[in-house]
Biotite code that builds the C-alpha atoms (Angstrom):
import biotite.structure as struc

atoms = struc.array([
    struc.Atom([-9.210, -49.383, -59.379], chain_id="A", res_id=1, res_name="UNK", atom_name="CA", element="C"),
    struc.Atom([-11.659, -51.823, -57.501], chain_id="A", res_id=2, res_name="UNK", atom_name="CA", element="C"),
    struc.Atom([-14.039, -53.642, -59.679], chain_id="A", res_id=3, res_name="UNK", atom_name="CA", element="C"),
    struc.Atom([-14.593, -57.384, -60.920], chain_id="A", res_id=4, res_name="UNK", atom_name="CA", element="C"),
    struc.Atom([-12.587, -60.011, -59.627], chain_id="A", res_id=5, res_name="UNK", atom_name="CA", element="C"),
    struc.Atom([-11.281, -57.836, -56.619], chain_id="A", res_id=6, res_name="UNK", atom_name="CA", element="C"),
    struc.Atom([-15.405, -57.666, -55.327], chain_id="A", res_id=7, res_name="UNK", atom_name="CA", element="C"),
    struc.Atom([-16.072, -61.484, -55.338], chain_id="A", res_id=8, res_name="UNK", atom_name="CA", element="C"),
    struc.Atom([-12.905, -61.750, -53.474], chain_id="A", res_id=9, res_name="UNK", atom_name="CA", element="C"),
    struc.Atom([-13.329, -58.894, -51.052], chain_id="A", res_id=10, res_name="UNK", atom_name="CA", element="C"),
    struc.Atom([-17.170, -58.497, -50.277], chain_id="A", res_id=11, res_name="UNK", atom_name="CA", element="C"),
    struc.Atom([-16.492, -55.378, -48.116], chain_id="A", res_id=12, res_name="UNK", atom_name="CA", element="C"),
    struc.Atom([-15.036, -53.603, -50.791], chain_id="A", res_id=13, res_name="UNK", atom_name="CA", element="C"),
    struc.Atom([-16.943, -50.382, -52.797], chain_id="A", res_id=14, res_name="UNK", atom_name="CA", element="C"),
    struc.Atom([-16.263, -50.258, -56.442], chain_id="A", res_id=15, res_name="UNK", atom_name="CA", element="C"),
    struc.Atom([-14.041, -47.174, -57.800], chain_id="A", res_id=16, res_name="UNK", atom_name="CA", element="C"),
    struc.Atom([-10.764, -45.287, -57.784], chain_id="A", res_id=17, res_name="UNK", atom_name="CA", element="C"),
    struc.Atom([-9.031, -45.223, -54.492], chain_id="A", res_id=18, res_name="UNK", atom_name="CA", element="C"),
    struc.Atom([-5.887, -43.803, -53.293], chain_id="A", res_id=19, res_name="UNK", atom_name="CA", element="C"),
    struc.Atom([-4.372, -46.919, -51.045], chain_id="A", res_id=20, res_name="UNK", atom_name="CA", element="C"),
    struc.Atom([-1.639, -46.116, -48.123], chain_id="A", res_id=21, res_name="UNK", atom_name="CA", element="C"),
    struc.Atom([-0.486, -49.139, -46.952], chain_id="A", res_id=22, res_name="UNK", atom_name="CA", element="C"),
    struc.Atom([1.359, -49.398, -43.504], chain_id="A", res_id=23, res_name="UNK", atom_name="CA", element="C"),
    struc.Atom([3.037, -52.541, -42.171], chain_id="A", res_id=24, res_name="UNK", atom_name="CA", element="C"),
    struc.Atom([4.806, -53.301, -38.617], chain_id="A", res_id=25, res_name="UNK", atom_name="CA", element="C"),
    struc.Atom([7.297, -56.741, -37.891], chain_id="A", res_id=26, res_name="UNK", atom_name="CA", element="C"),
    struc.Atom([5.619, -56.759, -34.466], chain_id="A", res_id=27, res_name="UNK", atom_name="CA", element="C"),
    struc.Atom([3.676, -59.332, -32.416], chain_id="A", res_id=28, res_name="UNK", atom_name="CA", element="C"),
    struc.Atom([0.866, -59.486, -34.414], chain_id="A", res_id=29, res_name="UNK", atom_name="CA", element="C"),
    struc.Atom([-2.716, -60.152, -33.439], chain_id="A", res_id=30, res_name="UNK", atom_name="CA", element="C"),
    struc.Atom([-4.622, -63.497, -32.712], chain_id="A", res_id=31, res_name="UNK", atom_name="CA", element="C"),
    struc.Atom([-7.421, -64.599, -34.743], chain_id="A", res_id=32, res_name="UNK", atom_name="CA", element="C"),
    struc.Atom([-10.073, -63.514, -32.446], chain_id="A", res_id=33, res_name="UNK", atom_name="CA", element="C"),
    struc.Atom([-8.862, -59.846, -31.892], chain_id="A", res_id=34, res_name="UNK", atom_name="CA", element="C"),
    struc.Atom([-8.579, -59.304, -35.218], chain_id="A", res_id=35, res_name="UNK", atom_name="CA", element="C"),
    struc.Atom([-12.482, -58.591, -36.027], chain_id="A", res_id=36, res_name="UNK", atom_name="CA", element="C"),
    struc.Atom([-12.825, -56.496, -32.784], chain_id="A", res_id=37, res_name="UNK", atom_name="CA", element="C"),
    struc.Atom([-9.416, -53.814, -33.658], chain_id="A", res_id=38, res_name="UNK", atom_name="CA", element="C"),
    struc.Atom([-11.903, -50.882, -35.185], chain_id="A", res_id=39, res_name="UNK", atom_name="CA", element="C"),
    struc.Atom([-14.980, -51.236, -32.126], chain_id="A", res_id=40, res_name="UNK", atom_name="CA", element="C"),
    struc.Atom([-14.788, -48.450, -29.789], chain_id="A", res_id=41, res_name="UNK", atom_name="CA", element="C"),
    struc.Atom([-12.784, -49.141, -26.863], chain_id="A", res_id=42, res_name="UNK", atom_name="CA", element="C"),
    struc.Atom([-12.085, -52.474, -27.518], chain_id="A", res_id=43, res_name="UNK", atom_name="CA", element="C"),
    struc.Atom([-8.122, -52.859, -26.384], chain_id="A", res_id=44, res_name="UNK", atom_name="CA", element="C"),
    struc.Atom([-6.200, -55.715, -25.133], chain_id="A", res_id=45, res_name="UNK", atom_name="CA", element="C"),
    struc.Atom([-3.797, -53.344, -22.908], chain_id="A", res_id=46, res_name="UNK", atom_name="CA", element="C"),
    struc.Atom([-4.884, -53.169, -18.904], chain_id="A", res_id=47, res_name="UNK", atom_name="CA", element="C"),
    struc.Atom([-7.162, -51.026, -18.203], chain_id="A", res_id=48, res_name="UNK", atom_name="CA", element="C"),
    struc.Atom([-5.328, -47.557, -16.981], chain_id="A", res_id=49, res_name="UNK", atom_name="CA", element="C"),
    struc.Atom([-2.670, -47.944, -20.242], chain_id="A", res_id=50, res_name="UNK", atom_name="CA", element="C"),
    struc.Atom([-4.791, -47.899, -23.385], chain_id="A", res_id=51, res_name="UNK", atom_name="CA", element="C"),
    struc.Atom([-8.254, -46.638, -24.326], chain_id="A", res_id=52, res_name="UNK", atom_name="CA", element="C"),
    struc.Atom([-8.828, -48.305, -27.498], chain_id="A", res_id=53, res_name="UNK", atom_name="CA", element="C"),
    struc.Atom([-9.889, -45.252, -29.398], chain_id="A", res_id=54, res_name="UNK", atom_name="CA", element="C"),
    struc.Atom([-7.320, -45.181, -31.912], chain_id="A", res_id=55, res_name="UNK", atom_name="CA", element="C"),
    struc.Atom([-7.834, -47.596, -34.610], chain_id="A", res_id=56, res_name="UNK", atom_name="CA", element="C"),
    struc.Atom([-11.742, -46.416, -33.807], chain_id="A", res_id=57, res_name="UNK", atom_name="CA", element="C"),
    struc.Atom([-11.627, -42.899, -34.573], chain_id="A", res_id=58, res_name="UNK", atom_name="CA", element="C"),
    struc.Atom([-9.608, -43.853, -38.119], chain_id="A", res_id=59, res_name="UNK", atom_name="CA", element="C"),
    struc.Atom([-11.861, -45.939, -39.136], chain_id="A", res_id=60, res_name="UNK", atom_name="CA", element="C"),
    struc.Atom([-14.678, -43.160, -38.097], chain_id="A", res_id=61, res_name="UNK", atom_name="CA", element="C"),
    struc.Atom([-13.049, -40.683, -39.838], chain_id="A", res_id=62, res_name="UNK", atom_name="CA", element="C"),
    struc.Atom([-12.080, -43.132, -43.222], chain_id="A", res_id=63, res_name="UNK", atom_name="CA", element="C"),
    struc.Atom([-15.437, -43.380, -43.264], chain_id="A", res_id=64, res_name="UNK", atom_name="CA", element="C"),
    struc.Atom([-16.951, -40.126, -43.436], chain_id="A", res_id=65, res_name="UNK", atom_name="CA", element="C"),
    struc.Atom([-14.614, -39.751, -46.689], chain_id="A", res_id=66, res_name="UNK", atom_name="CA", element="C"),
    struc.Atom([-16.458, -42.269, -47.749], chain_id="A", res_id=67, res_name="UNK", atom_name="CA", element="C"),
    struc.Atom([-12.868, -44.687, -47.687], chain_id="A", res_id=68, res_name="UNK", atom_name="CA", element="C"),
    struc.Atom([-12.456, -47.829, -46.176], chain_id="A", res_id=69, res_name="UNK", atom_name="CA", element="C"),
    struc.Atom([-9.926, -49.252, -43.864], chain_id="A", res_id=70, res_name="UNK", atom_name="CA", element="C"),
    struc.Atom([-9.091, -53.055, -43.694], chain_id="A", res_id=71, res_name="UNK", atom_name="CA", element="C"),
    struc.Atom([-6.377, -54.989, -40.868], chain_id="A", res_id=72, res_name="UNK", atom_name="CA", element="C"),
    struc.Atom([-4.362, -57.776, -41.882], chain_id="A", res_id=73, res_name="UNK", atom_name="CA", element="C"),
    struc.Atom([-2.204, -59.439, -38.782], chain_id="A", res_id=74, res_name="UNK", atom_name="CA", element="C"),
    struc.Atom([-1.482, -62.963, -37.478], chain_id="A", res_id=75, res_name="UNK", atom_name="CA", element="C"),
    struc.Atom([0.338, -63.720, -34.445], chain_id="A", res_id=76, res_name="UNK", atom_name="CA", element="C"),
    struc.Atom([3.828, -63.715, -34.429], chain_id="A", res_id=77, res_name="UNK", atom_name="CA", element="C"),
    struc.Atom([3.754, -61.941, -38.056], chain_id="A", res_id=78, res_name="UNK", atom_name="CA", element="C"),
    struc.Atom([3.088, -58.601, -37.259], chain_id="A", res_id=79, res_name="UNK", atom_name="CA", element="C"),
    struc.Atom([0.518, -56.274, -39.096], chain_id="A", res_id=80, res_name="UNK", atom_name="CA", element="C"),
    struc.Atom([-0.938, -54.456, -41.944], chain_id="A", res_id=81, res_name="UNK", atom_name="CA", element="C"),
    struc.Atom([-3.498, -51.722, -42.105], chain_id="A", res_id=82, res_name="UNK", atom_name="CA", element="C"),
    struc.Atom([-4.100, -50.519, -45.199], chain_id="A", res_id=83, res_name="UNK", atom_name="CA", element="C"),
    struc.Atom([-6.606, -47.270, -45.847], chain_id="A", res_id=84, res_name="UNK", atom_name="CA", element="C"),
    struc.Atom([-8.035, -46.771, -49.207], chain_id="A", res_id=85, res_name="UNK", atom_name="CA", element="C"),
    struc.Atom([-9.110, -43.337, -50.307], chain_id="A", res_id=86, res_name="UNK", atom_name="CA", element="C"),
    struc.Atom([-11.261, -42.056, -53.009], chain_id="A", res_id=87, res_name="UNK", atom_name="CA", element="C"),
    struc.Atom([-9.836, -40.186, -55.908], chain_id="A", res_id=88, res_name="UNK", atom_name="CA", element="C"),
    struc.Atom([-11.941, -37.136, -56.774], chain_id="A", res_id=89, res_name="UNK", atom_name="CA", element="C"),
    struc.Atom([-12.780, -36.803, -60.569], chain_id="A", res_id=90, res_name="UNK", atom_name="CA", element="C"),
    struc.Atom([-14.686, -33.625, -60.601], chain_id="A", res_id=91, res_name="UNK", atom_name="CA", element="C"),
    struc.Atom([-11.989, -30.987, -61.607], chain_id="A", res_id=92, res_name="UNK", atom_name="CA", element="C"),
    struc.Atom([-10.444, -28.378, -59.488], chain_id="A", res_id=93, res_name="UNK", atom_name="CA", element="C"),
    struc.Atom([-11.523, -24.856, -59.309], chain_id="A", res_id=94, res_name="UNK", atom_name="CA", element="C"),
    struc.Atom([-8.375, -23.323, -59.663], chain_id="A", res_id=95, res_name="UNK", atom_name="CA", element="C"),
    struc.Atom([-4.745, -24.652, -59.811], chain_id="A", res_id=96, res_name="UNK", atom_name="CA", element="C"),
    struc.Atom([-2.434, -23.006, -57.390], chain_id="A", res_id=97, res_name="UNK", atom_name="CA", element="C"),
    struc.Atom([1.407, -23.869, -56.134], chain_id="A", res_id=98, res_name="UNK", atom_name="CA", element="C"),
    struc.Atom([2.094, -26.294, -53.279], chain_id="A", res_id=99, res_name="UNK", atom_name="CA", element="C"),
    struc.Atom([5.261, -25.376, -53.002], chain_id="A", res_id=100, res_name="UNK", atom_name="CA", element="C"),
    struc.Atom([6.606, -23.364, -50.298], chain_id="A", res_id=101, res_name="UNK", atom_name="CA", element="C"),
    struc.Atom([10.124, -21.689, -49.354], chain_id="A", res_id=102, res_name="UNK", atom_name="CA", element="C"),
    struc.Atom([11.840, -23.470, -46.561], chain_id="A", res_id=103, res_name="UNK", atom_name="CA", element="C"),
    struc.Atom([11.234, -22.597, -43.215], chain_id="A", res_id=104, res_name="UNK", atom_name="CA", element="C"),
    struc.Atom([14.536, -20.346, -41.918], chain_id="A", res_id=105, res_name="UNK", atom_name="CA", element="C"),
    struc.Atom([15.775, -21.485, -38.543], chain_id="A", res_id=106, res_name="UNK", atom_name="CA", element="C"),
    struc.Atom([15.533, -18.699, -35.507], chain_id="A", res_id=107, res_name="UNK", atom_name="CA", element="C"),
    struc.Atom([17.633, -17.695, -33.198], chain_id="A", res_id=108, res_name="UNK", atom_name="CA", element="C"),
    struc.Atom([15.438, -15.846, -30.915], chain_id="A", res_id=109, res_name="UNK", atom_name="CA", element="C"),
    struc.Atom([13.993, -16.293, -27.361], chain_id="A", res_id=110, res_name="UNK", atom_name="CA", element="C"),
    struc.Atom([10.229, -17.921, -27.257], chain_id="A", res_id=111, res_name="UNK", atom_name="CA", element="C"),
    struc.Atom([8.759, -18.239, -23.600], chain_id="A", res_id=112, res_name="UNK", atom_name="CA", element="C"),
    struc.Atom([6.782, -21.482, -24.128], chain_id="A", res_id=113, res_name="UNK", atom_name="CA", element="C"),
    struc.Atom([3.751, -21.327, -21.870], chain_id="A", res_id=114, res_name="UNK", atom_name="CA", element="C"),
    struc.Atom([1.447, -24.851, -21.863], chain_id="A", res_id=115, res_name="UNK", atom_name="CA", element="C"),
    struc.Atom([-0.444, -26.555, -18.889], chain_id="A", res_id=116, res_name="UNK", atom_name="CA", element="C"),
    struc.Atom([-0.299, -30.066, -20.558], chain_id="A", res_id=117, res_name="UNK", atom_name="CA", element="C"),
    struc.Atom([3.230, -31.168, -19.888], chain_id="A", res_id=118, res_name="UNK", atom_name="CA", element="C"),
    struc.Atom([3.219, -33.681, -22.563], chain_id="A", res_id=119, res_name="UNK", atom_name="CA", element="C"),
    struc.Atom([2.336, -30.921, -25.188], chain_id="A", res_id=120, res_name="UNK", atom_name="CA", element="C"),
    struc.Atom([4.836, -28.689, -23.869], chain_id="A", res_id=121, res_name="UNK", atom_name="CA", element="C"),
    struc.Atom([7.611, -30.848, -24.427], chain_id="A", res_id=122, res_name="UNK", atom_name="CA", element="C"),
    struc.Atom([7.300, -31.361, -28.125], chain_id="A", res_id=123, res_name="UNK", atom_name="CA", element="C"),
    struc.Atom([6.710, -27.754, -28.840], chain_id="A", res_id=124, res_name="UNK", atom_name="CA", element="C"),
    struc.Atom([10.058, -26.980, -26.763], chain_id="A", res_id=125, res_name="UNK", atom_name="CA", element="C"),
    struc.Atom([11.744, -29.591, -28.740], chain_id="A", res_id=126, res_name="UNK", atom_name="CA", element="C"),
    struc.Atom([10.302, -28.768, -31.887], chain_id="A", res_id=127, res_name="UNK", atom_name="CA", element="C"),
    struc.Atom([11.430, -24.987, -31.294], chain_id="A", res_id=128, res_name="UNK", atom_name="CA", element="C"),
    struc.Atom([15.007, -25.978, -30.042], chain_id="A", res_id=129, res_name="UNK", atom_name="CA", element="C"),
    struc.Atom([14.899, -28.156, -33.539], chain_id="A", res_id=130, res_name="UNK", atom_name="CA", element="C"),
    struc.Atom([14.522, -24.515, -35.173], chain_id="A", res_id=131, res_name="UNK", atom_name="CA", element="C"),
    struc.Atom([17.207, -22.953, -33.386], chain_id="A", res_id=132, res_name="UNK", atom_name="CA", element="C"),
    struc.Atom([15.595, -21.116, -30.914], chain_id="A", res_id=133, res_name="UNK", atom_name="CA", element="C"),
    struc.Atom([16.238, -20.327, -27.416], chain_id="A", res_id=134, res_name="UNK", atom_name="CA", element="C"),
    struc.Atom([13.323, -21.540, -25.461], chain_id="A", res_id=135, res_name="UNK", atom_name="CA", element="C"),
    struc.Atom([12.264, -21.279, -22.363], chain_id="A", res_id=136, res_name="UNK", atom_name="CA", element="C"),
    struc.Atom([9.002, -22.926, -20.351], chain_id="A", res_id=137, res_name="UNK", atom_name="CA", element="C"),
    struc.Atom([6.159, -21.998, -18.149], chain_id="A", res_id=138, res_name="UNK", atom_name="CA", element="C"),
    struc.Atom([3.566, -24.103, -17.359], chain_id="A", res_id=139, res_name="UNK", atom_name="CA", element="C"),
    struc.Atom([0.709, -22.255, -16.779], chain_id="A", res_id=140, res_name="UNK", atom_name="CA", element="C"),
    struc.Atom([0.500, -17.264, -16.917], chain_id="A", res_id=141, res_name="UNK", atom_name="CA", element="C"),
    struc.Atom([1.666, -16.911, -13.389], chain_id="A", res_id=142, res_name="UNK", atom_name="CA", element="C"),
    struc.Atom([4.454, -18.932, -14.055], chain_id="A", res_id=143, res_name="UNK", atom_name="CA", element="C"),
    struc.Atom([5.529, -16.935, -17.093], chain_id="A", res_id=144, res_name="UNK", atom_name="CA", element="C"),
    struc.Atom([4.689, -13.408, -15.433], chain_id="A", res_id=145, res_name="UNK", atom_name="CA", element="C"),
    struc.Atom([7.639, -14.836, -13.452], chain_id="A", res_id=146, res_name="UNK", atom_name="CA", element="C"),
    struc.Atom([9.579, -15.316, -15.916], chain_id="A", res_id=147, res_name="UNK", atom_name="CA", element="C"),
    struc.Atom([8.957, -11.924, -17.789], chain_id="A", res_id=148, res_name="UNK", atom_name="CA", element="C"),
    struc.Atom([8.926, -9.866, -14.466], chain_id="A", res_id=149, res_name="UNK", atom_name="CA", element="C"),
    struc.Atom([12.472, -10.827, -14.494], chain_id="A", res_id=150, res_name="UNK", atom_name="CA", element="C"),
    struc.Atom([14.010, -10.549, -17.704], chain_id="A", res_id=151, res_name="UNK", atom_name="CA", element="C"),
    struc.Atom([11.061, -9.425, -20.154], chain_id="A", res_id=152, res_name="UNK", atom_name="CA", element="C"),
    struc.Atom([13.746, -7.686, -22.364], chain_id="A", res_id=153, res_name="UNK", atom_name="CA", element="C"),
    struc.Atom([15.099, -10.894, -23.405], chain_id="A", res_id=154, res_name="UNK", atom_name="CA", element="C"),
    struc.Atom([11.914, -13.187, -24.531], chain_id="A", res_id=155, res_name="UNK", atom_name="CA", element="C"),
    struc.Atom([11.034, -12.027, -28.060], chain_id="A", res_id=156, res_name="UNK", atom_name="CA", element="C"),
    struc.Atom([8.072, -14.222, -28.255], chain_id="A", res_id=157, res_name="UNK", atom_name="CA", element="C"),
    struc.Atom([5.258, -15.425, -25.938], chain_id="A", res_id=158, res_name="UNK", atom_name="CA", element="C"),
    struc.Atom([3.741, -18.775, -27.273], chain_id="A", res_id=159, res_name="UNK", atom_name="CA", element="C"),
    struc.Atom([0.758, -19.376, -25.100], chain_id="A", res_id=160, res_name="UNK", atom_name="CA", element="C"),
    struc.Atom([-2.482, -21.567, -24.790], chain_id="A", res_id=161, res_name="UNK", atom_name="CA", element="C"),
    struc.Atom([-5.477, -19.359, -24.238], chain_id="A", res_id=162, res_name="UNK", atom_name="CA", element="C"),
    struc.Atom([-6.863, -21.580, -21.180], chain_id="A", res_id=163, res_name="UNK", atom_name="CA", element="C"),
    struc.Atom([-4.698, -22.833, -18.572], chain_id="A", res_id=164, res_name="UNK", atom_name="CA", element="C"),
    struc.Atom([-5.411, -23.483, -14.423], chain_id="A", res_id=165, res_name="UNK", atom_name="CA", element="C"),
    struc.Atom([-4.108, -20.106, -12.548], chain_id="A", res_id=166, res_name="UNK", atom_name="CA", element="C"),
    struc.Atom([-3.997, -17.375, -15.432], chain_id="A", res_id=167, res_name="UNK", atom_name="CA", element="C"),
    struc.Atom([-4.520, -18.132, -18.798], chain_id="A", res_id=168, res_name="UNK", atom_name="CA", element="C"),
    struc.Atom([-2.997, -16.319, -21.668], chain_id="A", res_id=169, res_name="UNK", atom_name="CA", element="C"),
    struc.Atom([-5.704, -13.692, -21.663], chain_id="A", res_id=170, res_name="UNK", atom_name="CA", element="C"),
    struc.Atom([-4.748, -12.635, -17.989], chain_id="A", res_id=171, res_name="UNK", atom_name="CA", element="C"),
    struc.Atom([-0.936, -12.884, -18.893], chain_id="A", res_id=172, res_name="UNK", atom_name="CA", element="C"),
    struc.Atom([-0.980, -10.719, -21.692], chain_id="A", res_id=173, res_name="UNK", atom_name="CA", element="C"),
    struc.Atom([-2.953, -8.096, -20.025], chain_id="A", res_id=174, res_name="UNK", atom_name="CA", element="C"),
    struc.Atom([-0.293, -8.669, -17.171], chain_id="A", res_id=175, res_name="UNK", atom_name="CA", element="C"),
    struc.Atom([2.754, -8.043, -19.574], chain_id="A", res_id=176, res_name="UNK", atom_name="CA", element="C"),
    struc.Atom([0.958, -5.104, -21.231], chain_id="A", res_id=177, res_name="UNK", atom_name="CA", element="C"),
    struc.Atom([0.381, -3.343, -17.931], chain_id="A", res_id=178, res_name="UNK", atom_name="CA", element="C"),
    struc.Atom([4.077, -3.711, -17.321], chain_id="A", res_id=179, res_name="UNK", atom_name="CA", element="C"),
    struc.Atom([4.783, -1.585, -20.061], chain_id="A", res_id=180, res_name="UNK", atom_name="CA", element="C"),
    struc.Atom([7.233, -4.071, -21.521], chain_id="A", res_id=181, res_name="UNK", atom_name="CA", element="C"),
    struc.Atom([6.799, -4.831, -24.916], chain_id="A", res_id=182, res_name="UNK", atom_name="CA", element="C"),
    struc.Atom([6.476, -8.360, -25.801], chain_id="A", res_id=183, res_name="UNK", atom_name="CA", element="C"),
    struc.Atom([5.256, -10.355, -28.864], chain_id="A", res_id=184, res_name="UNK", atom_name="CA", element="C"),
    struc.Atom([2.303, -12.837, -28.327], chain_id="A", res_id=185, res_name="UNK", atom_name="CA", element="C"),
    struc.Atom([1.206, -15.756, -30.286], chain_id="A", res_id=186, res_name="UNK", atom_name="CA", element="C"),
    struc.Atom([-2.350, -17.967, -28.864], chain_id="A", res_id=187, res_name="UNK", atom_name="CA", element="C"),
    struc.Atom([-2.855, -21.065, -29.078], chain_id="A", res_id=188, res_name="UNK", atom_name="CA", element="C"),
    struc.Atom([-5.838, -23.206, -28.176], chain_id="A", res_id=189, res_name="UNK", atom_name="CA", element="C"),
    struc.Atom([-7.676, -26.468, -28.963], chain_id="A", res_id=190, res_name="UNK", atom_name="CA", element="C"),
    struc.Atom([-11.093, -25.382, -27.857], chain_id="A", res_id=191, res_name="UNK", atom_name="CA", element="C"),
    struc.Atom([-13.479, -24.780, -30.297], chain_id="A", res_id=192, res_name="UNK", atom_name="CA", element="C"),
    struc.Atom([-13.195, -21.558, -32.133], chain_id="A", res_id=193, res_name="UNK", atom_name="CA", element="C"),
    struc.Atom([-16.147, -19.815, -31.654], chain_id="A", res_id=194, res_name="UNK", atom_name="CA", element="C"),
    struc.Atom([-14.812, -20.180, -27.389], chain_id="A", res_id=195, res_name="UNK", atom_name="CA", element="C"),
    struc.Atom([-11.668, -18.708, -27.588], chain_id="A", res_id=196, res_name="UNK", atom_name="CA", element="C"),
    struc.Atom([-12.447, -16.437, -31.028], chain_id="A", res_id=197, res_name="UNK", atom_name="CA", element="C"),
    struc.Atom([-15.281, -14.170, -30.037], chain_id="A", res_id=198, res_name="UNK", atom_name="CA", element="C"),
    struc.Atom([-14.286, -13.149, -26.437], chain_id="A", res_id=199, res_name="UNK", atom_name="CA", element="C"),
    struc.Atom([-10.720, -12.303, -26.828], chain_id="A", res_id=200, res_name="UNK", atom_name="CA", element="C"),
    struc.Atom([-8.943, -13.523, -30.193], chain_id="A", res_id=201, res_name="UNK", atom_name="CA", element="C"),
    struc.Atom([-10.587, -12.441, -32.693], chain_id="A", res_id=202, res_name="UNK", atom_name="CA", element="C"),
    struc.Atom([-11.628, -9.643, -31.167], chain_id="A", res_id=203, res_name="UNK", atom_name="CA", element="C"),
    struc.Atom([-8.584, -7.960, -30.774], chain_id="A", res_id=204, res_name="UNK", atom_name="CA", element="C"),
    struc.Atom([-6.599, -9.639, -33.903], chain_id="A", res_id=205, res_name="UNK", atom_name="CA", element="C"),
    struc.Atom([-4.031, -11.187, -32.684], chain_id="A", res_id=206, res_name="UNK", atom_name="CA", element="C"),
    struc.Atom([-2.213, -13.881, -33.916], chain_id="A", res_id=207, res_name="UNK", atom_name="CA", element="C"),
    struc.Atom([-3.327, -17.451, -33.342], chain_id="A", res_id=208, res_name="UNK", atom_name="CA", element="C"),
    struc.Atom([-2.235, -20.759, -34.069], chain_id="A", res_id=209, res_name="UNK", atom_name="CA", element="C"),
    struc.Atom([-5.235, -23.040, -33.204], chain_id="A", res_id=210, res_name="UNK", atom_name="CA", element="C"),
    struc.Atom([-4.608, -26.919, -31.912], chain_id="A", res_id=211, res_name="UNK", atom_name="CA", element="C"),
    struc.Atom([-3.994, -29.652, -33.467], chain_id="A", res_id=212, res_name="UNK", atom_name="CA", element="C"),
    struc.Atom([-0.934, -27.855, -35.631], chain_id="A", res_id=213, res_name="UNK", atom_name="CA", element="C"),
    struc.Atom([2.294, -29.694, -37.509], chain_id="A", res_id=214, res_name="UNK", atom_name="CA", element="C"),
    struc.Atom([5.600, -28.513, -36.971], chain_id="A", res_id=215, res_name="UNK", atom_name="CA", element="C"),
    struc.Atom([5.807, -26.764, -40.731], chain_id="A", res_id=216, res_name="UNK", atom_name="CA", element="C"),
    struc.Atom([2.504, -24.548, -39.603], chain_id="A", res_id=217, res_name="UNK", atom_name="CA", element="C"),
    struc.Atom([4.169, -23.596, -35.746], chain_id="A", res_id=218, res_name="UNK", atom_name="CA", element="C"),
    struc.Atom([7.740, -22.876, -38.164], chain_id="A", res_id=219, res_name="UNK", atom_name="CA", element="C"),
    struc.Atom([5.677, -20.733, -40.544], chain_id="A", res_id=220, res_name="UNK", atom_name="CA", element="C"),
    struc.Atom([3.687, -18.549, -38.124], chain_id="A", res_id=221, res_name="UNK", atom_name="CA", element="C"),
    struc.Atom([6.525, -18.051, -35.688], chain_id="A", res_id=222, res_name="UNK", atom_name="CA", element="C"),
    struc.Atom([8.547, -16.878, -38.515], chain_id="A", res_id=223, res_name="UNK", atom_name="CA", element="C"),
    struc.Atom([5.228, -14.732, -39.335], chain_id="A", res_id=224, res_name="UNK", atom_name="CA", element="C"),
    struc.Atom([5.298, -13.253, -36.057], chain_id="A", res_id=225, res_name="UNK", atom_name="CA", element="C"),
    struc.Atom([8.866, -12.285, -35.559], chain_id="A", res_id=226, res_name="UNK", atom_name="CA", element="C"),
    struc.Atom([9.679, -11.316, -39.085], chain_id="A", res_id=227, res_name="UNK", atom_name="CA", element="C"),
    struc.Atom([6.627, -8.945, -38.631], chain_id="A", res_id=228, res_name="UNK", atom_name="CA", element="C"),
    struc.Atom([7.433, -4.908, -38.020], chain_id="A", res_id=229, res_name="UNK", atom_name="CA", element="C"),
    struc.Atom([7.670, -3.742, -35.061], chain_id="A", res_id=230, res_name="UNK", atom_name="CA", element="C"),
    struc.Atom([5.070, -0.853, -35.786], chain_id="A", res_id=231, res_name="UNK", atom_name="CA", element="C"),
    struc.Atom([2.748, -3.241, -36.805], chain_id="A", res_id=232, res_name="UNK", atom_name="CA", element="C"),
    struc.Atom([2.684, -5.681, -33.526], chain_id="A", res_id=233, res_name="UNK", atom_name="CA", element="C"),
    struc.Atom([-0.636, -7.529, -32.875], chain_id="A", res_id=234, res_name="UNK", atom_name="CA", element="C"),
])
């Protein structure tokens, strides 16, 4: 609870309940005057073509619009402190439901992994080889056509990204399904969903897993996809 004493002391504070996650680093630490800039867009002390100081900006946008705050606490050679403050909700909840979920069961199955950003392609492999899967990689549809022209039989899963350079998973899926082979599909995309949704998607119902995503939601809706029956592929 913030009220009283803890206002005189800390005139940026809001009175109320808050929720307060507290995160601390044995680091460097920051100087006195690059302290008050660590929240202003692109302000960063890396060179130029390393960081884009956006970060610790788009928190403190985002703490914000949940009407939170977000204070830094660092001194050189002492490392730092951010600490976020949430608001507690009082109103009560419409219904009460369970949070708790089943584990996850690990795979054994073949994915074809199909992403253009190289960066996002390796954690998804990883994450899948985490699993127990066999994965394998494409980086963009005419890659992967490659793949599955050659030993389609064997993938049991296509996870692609809707738009990549070359052929995106649109064109690849049309690809595979003029081959005649069949092949699961799961899309992925982080364009808006409206973009990907109306012209192809949602259209024809097929499963999709839209971007950003954790590893429990990619786990979950794999598992969705191959545990599904074969007479009722999307």
């Amino acid at each position: 609870m913030i009220n009283g004493s803890y206002l005189k002391s800390h005139p940026w504070a809001r009175p109320g309940r808050y929720v307060l996650l507290s995160v601390s680093d044995s680091g460097v630490g920051m100087p006195k005057d690059v302290l008050p800039h660590v929240f202003e867009p692109f302000f960063s002390t890396k060179a130029p073509d390393v960081g884009s100081g956006l970060g610790l900006s788009t928190a403190y946008g985002i703490i914000q619009q949940h009407e939170g705050m977000i204070r830094a606490y660092s001194e050189a050679g002492e490392g730092t402190t951010i600490k976020v403050y949430l608001p507690i909700v009082s109103r009560r909840a419409a219904r009460v439901g369970t949070k708790i979920e089943p584990p996850v069961m690990p795979g054994h199955e073949t994915i074809l992994v199909v992403e253009d950003e190289r960066e996002v392609r390796m954690v998804l492999v990883e994450a899948l080889l985490r699993l127990g899967y066999r994965v394998l990689e494409a980086e963009n549809g005419a890659d992967a056509l490659a793949h599955l022209k050659e030993d389609a039989e064997e993938v049991d899963l296509v996870i692609t990204d809707v738009i990549m350079p070359m052929m995106g998973g649109k064109e690849l899926f049309e690809s595979v399904r003029a081959m005649g082979r069949p092949c699961r599909f799961l899309f992925s995309s982080g364009y808006t969903e409206n973009l990907v949704h109306e012209g192809f998607v949602k259209k024809e119902n097929f499963d999709f897993l839209p971007k950003p995503y954790g590893i429990d939601a990619l786990a979950r809706k794999v598992r969705e996809v191959l545990d599904r029956p074969p007479g009722e592929d999307r």
